[in-house]
C-alpha positions in Angstrom: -59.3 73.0 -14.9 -56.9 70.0 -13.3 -58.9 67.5 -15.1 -59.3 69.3 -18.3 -55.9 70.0 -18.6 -54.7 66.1 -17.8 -57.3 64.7 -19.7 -55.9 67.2 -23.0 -52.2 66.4 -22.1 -53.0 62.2 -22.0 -55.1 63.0 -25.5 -51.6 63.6 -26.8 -50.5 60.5 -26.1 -53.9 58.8 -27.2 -55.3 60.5 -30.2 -58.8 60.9 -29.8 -59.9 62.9 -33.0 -61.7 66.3 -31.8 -61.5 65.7 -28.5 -61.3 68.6 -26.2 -62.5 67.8 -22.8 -65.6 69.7 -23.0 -66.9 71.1 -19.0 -69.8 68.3 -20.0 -67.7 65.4 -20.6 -65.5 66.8 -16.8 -68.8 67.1 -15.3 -70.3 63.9 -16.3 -66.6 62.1 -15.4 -66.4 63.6 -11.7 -69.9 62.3 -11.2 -69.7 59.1 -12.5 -66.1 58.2 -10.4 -67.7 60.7 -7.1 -64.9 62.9 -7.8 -65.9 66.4 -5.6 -63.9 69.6 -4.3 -62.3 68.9 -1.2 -60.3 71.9 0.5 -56.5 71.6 0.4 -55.1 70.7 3.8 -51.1 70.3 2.6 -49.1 71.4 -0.1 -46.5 69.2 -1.5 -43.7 68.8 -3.4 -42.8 65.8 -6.4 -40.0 64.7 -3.9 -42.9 64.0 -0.6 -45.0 61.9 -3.0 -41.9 60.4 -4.6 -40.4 59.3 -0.5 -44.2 58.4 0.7 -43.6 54.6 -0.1 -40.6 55.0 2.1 -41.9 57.2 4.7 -44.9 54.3 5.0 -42.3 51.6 5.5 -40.4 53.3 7.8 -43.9 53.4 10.3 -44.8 49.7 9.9 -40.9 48.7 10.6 -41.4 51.4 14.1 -44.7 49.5 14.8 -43.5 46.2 14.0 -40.4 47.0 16.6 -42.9 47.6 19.5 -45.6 45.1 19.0 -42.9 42.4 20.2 -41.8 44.4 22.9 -45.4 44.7 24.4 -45.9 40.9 23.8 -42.7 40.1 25.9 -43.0 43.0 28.5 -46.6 43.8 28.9 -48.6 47.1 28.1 -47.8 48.5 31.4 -44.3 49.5 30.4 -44.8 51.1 27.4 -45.0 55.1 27.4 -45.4 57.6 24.7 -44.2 60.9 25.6 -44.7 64.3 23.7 -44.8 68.0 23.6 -47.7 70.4 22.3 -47.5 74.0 22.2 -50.7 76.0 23.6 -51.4 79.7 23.7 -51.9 81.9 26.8 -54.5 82.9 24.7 -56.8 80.1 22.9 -58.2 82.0 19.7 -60.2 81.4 16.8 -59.0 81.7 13.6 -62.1 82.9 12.3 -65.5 85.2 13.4 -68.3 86.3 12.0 -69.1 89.8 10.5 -71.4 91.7 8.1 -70.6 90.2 4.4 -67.9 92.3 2.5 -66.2 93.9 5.6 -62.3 93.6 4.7 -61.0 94.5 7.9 -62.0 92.0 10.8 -60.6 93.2 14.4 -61.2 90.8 17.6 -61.1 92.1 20.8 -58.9 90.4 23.7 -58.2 90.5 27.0 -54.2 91.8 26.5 -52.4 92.1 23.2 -49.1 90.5 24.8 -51.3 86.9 25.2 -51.5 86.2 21.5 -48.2 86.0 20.8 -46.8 83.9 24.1 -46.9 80.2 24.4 -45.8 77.7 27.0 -45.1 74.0 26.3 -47.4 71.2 28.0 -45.0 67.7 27.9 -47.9 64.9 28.2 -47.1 61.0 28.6 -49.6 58.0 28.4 -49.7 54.5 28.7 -51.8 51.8 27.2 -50.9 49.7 30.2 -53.7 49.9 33.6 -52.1 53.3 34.7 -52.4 55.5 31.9 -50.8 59.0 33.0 -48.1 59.7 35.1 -49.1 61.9 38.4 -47.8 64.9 37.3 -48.2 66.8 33.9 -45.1 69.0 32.6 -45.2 72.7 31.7 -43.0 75.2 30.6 -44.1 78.9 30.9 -42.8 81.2 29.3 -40.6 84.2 31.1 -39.0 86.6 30.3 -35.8 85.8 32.0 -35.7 82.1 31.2 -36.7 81.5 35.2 -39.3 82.6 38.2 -38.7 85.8 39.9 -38.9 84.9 43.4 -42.1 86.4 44.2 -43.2 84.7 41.1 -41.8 81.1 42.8 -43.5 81.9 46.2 -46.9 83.1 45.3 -47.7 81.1 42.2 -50.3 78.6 41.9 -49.3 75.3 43.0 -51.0 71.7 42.3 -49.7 67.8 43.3 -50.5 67.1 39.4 -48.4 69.6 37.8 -44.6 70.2 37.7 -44.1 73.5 36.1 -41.0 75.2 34.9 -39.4 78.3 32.9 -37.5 78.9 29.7 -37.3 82.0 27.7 -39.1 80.7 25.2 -41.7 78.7 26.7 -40.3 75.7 25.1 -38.3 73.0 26.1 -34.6 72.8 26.2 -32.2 69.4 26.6 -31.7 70.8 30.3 -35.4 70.6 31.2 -35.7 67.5 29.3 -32.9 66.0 31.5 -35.1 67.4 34.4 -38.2 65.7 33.1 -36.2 62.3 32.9 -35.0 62.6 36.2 -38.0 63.5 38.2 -41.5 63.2 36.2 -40.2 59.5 34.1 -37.8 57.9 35.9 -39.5 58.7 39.5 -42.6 57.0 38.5 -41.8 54.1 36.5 -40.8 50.5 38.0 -39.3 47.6 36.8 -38.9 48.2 32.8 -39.7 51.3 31.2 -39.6 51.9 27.0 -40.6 54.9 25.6 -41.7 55.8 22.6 -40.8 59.5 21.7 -40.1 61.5 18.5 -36.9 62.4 16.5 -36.7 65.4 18.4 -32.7 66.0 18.1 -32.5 66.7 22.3 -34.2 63.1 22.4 -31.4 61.2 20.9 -29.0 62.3 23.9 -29.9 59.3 25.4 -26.3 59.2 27.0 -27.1 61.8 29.3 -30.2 60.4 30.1 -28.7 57.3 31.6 -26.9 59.3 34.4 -29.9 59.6 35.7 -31.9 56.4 35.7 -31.7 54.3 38.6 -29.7 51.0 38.4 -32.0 48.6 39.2 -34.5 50.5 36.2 -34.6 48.4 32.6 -34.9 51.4 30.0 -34.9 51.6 26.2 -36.1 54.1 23.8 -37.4 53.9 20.3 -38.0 56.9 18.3 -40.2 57.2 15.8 -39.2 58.4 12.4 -39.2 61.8 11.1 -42.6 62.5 9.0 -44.9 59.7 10.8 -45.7 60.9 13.9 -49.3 61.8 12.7 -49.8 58.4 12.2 -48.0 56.3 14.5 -47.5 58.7 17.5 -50.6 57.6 20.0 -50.5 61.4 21.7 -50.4 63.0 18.1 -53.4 60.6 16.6 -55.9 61.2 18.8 -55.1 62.4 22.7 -53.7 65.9 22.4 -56.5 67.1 20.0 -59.2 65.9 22.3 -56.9 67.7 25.3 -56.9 70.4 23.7 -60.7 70.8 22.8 -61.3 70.2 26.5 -58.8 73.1 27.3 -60.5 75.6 25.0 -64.0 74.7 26.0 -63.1 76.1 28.9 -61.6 79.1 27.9 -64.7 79.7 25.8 -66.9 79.3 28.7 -65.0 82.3 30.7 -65.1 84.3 28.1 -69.0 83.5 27.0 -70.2 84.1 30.3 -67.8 87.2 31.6 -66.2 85.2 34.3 -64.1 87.7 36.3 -60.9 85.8 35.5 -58.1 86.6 32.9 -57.8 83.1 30.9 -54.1 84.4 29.6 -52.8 84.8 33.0 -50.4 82.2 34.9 -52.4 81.0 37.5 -55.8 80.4 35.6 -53.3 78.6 33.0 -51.9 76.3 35.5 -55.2 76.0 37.4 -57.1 74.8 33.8 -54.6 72.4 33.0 -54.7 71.0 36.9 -58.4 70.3 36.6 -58.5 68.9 33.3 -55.7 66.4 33.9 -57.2 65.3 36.7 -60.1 64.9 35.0 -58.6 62.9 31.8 -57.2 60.3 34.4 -61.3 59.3 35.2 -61.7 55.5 34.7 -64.6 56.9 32.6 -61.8 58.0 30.0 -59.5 55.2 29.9 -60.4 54.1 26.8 -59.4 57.1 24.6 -56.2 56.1 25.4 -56.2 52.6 24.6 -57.8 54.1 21.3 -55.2 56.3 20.6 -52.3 53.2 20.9 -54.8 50.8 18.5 -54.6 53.6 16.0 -51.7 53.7 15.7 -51.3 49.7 15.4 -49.5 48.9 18.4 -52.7 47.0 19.7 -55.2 45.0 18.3 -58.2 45.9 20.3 -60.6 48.5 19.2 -62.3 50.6 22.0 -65.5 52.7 22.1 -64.3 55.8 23.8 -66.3 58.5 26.0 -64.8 61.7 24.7 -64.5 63.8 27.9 -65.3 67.3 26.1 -68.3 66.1 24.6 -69.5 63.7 27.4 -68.9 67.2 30.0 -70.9 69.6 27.6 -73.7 67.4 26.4 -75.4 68.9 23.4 -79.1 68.0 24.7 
């Protein structure tokens, strides 16, 4: 119906005598330019397709802004950081069932999971060491912090560095935490970071109280709109992170393991194993991949994806 009703408004403008835009004439037209139904992954408005030209530029001027600094400082001192949302409960969207049934109803393990998430704050490097030791996460609680049973019993790993907010998100007072003991306690020398336009990021005043002196830092955000693009944890890493993640959920679940996947401790110890598995030699190039995506490096790799290469189909 799109094509029929362009190619009848451009007729206006034309004047083809008895032309209508017959289904024949749309059918034989999509086939001769391999025009097909695709599904719809975004709706838009005039104004997004009007700024794209601008929204492009403003990703080559971010990536032309860091390809110089990695020429004059090496790879090893660049960092992306970034925050994904997860679940306590990794669900399908979708199941099967008998054709016609209106009313599709999934069973889970407890009703409060599907609704809670926590935040996991990842940061990678294309340099030789690619993730810092420990991974952030913020649970979520009700009370914004750990009871003190909670502190004392809960499951605890060298890898991870877990925290609390009321949300399960983070807030500019964990962020200042995660400067202060996950970046700046691991980095040497000079540090940049690439991060988001995340409003809490731009407070980069109260970052600096806690960098040490002797510590060259800059950060360069990338623009609102591109980070799809141009943000090496959102092109590539998280998704395959996140596949890995689920896999393992799945395989609990498949095989009635007596553990309860939305529960704190099963949480924190999935997410210990598979960042300590990501950070195999074996897997160093997906991030290399991830930064030449996004045109920070010129290099192309040929990446072992570590949920496929762990769950071989054969």
């Amino acid at each position: 119906m799109d094509i029929r009703r362009w190619a009848v408004t451009a007729n206006r403008t034309i004047g083809l005598v008895g032309f209508t835009a017959f289904p024949d004439w749309v059918g034989k037209l999509r086939r001769y330019y391999g025009i097909v139904d695709r599904k719809i992954i975004k709706f838009v408005t005039d104004k997004y397709i009007q700024e794209a030209p601008q929204v492009t530029k403003t990703a080559e001027e971010c990536v032309a802004l860091v390809r110089p600094r990695i020429s004059d400082y090496g790879l090893d001192c660049m960092w992306n950081t970034d925050q994904s949302g997860f679940d306590y409960k990794m669900r399908p969207g979708r199941t099967l069932h008998l054709a016609g049934a209106k009313h599709v109803l999934a069973i889970c393990q407890l009703e409060n999971s599907m609704t809670r998430s926590y935040t996991v704050m990842m940061t990678i490097s294309p340099g030789t060491r690619k993730f810092l030791p420990q991974l952030w996460i913020t649970l979520q609680e009700d009370k914004g912090v750990f009871g003190p049973i909670v502190a004392r019993t809960m499951f605890k790993a060298d890898n991870l560095y877990v925290t609390a907010s009321a949300s399960g998100k983070m807030t500019k007072k964990l962020y200042l935490e995660w400067c202060e003991k996950i970046l700046f306690s691991h980095v040497e020398d000079h540090c940049i970071l690439l991060a988001d336009s995340w409003r809490t990021y731009s407070d980069q005043e109260a970052v600096l109280e806690f960098k040490p002196e002797e510590l060259e830092y800059e950060m360069i955000t990338i623009p609102p709109k591109v980070t799809g693009d141009i943000q090496p944890l959102d092109r590539l890493f998280f998704r395959i992170y996140k596949d890995f993640f689920r896999k393992i959920s799945s395989f609990i679940i498949l095989h009635s393991l007596p553990l309860q996947v939305h529960h704190r401790d099963v949480i924190l110890k999935m997410h210990s194993l598979v960042y300590q598995q990501f950070q195999s030699p074996r897997f160093g190039d997906l991030v290399n991949q991830a930064w030449h995506l996004c045109g920070y490096t010129d290099e192309s790799f040929d990446y072992v994806n570590p949920t496929e290469f762990s769950s071989p189909r054969s």
